[in-house]
Steps between C-alpha positions, in 0.01 A plus 500: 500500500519174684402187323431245746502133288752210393752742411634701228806398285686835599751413165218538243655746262123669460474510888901510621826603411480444081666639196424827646598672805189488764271267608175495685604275805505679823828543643504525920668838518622416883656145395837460372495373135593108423820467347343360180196681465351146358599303784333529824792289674747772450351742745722591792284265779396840708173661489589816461219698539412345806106390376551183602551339152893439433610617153170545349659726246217359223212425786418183653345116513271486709467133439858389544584820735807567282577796229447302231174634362548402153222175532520213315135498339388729226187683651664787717757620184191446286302741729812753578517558082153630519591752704919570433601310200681801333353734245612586178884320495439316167481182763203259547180644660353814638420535870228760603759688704828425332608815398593616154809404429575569858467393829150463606321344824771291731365143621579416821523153535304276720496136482202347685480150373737342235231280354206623702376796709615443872277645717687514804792720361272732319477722832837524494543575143253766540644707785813472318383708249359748736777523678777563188295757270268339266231700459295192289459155605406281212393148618341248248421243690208335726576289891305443795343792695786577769445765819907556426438604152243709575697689751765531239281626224367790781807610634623526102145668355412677798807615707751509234304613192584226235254389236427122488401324195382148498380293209139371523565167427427233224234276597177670369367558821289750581746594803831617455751326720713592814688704532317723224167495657697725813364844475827614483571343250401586096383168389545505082285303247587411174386571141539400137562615189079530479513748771301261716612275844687230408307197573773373731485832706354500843306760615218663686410818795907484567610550161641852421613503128619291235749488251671338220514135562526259228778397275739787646879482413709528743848406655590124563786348663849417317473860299194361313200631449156352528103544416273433788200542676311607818387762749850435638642725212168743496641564843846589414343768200319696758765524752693651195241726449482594862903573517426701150241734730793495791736615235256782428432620813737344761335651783108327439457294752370083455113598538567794279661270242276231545192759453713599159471098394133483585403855304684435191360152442312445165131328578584251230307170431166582506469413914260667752722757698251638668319126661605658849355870541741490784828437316391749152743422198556149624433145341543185614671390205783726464487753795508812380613423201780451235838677594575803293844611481451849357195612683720381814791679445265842385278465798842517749600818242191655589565481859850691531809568283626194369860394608621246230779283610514297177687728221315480185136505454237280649317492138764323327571222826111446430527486112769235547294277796214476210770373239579262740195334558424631850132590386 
């Protein structure tokens, strides 16, 4: 999964190399590895893998075009520990893909801004992606409407398959922002601990589902950990869910998966999800509803035989996400 933000503090012990012995930082399988695998100075100067990117053994910055994607503002770790910070180590928080006590989803880094979104790298950041494997792009951010960004998001969704998740935004709107209101993009609400849209949570027709959004603990820079807020991190849960469902079934494709999210929403709140008789099961307020984990993951069983690429049981990485505080 790429995260496109400010970064992500790659030596996190809950995210990087810790105590244990994995982490769930992608690694560039085509670049030679840095010398110290903490310092992104001690690579050997030659790209390698001839991408285009030279020794982007731990991804890229978009904003400083150099392989340092480790950021220097808290909000891309905070969103990467969401998704990755590692399951069931005895170690700080529980990411919705972490693993159990084993590695889980890998982050691919990509830095698009290190103290705000930059929309004129974003293409880039995006095709990079595409073009070395992620199969999730997981962007919580909002710029200015951009003809190169939308040709980025198509050739990504539509000619290379990847999902894109985008939070909705934080301004109580009733429009979610750019580049969530794409169509090929899943814009994602959030909701609190009421089961209702935060009241910071944009919204409206482009809104697909919600999720968890207030007061989640996550990752923060400097091996800390923090308790925050915002669709920003609702984002981040669902495309955890969504690599969950890939883990499942690694051959559904993004619509297929994105169907999956949509169908095993919970019509929480109280809303109207059925004001359009056009759009059925949708409401303005959180899409199609609440996120559900479970139902997600049994609604990709009942489509195939399941291929499970984390070790131990999806149950227990779930039982230990509630402990946490993730819902």
């Amino acid at each position: 999964m790429a995260v496109l933000d400010s970064g992500v503090e790659f030596t996190h012990s809950d995210l990087g190399s810790g105590s244990d012995i994995y982490n769930n930082i992608w690694i560039n399988p085509g670049e030679d590895a840095w010398s110290d695998p903490e310092d992104p100075n001690t690579g050997n100067n030659i790209d390698d893998d001839n991408n285009g990117f030279v020794d982007d053994w731990k991804g890229w910055d978009f904003d400083n075009n150099d392989n340092n994607g480790s950021g220097a503002f808290f909000h891309g770790t905070a969103v990467a520990g969401v998704v990755a910070a590692k399951t069931n180590n005895s170690n700080g928080v529980a990411g919705i893909a972490g693993g159990n006590n084993n590695k889980g989803i890998s982050i691919m880094i990509g830095n698009v801004g290190n103290n705000a979104p930059n929309g004129a790298v974003l293409d880039d950041a995006i095709l990079y992606a595409a073009a070395n494997g992620a199969r999730i792009i997981q962007m919580s951010l909002s710029v200015g409407t951009s003809l190169a960004i939308d040709d980025a998001i198509t050739e990504a969704y539509v000619n290379q398959g990847l999902l894109i998740i985008n939070a909705a935004g934080n301004s109580g709107a009733a429009s979610v922002g750019y580049p969530a209101s794409h169509p090929n993009v899943m814009a994602i609400g959030a909701s609190n601990q009421s089961d209702s849209k935060a009241s910071f949570s944009q919204y409206g027709v482009d809104l697909e589902v919600s999720a968890p959004g207030v007061d989640m603990v996550t990752t923060d820079l400097n091996n800390n950990y923090l308790s925050t807020s915002g669709t920003s991190f609702s984002a981040p849960l669902t495309s955890g869910i969504a690599s969950l469902v890939m883990s499942r079934q690694p051959s559904l494709t993004n619509e297929q998966v994105r169907t999956i999210l949509h169908d095993s929403a919970d019509k929480v709140g109280g809303y109207d999800y059925n004001h359009d008789v056009t759009d059925p099961g949708h409401s303005l307020e959180m899409g199609y509803g609440r996120v559900n984990a479970l139902a997600a993951i049994q609604l990709a069983d009942t489509m195939g035989q399941p291929e499970l690429i984390f070790k131990n049981s999806f149950e227990a990485q779930i039982d230990l996400i509630f402990a946490n505080g993730f819902e």
